[in-house]
C-alpha positions, 0 to 999 in steps of 0.5 A, a space after each residue: 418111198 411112199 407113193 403121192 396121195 391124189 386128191 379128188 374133189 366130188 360134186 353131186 347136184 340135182 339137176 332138175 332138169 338137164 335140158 334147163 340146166 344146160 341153159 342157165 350156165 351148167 357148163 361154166 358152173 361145172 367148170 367153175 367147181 372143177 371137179 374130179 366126178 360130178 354126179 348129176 340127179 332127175 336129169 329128166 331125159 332118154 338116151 337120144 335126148 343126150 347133146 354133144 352140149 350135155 356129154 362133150 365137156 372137156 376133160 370127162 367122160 359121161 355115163 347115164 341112166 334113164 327111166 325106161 318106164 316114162 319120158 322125162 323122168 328121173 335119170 341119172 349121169 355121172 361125169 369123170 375124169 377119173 377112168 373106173 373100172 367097171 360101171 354098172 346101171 341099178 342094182 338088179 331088181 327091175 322095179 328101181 332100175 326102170 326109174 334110172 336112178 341108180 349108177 355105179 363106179 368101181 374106181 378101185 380105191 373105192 366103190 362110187 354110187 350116184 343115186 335119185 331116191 324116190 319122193 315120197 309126196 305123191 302117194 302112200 304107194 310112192 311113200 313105200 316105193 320109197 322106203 322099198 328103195 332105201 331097203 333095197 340099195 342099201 342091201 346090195 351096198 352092204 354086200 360090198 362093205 362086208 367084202 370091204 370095199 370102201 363106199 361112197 354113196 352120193 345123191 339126192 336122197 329126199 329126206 332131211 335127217 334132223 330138225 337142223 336140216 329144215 327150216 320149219 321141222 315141226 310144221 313138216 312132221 306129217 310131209 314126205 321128207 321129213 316123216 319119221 318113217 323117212 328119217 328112221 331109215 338114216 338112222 339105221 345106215 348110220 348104225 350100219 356103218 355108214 357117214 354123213 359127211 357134211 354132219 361129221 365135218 359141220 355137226 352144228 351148221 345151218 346149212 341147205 340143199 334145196 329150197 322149192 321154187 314158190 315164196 322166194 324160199 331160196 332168198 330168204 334161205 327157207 330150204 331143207 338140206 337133203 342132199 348127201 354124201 354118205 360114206 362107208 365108215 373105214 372111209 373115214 377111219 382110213 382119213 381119205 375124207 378131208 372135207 365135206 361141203 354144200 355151195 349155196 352159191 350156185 344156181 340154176 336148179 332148186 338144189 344146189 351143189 354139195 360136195 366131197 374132198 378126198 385124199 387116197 
């Protein structure tokens, strides 16, 4: 008899901010997009800062990662309600990991990876810590997929792929985020195995994740899509992914939610 496939929705969202998302309707938009693992990005908070408001959602349990180098910076929380294996803050090199910008779940069937990459936009330092990020993690995921575990790999990666993914791309070519530079380095995961998912189900769609808080970007959709869902390729050959999306309607942070619709 073949065993039931299960289905599991994934959500990612940059936050902004927990402490303010938690103001403007969080719980009843978690609740709302029911979802099986909801990543959450810039959480912007400590350990201590965590309320019963913020962890006690029924049905999940959380986990988190927090900046130990600044407060009110960066972090990460992940919500399940699917049990994994093993979580694991970072990656191992103590120059990213401060940051709180990197969790990880082994749920078995696959590998989950909520991550915060660095922007870029403050300093040609920044701008290479940055480019030293995606090298780094991207190192440390490839040793799972050469000893074939299935990836997916989920955050706010701060950096629009193509002109598609922008509003104005050319007025942007010398901005963090949209710099060739940045854009190289998801060329070079694609060619390394890795989806974009939204791209693979939308190829030709118009579609944003974020949009700066000044001159009404967001009602007059002048945004940019950096947000994704990257997975590893046998992902896709396996034919888990049945669905790839990005729910503008949404609010309460400058991202809005994007997700992932799996069947395993």
């Amino acid at each position: 008899m073949t065993p039931k496939k299960k289905k599991i929705r994934l959500i990612s969202w940059n936050v902004n901010g927990l402490r303010a998302a938690v103001k403007k309707d969080f719980r009843q938009s978690l609740g709302r997009m029911d979802a099986d693992i909801v990543a959450v990005q810039e959480t912007k908070l400590q350990q201590a800062q965590l309320t019963d408001e913020m962890t006690d959602i029924d049905g999940y349990t959380s986990y988190w990662s927090h900046a130990s180098v600044k407060k009110g910076y960066s972090g990460v929380g992940t919500y399940t309600r699917l049990k994994p294996q093993r979580v694991k803050c970072g990656i191992g090199e103590p120059r990213f990991d401060d940051e709180g910008r990197i969790l990880e779940l082994d749920f078995d069937d696959f590998i989950f990876f909520n991550v915060y990459f660095p922007n870029g936009q403050m300093s040609p330092e920044r701008l290479q810590y940055k480019l030293d990020f995606y090298k780094a993690l991207f190192a440390y995921t490839d040793e799972y997929k050469k000893k074939g575990r299935s990836l997916i790999i989920t955050g706010d990666y701060n950096t629009a792929h193509n002109a598609i993914d922008l509003k104005n791309p050319k007025a942007n070519e010398k901005t963090s985020g949209f710099l060739r530079i940045e854009r190289d380095w998801l060329d070079r995961i694609i060619d390394d195995g890795y989806v974009d998912t939204f791209r693979h189900f939308h190829p030709d769609k118009v579609k944003y994740s974020w949009w700066t808080y000044r001159f009404k970007a967001r009602q007059r959709n002048i945004g940019w899509r950096i947000d994704y869902f990257f997975v590893s390729r046998d992902v896709i050959e396996k034919g888990w992914v049945k669905e790839a999306f990005i729910d503008n309607d949404i609010f309460g942070s400058d991202h809005c939610p994007i997700g992932l619709e799996i069947e395993i």
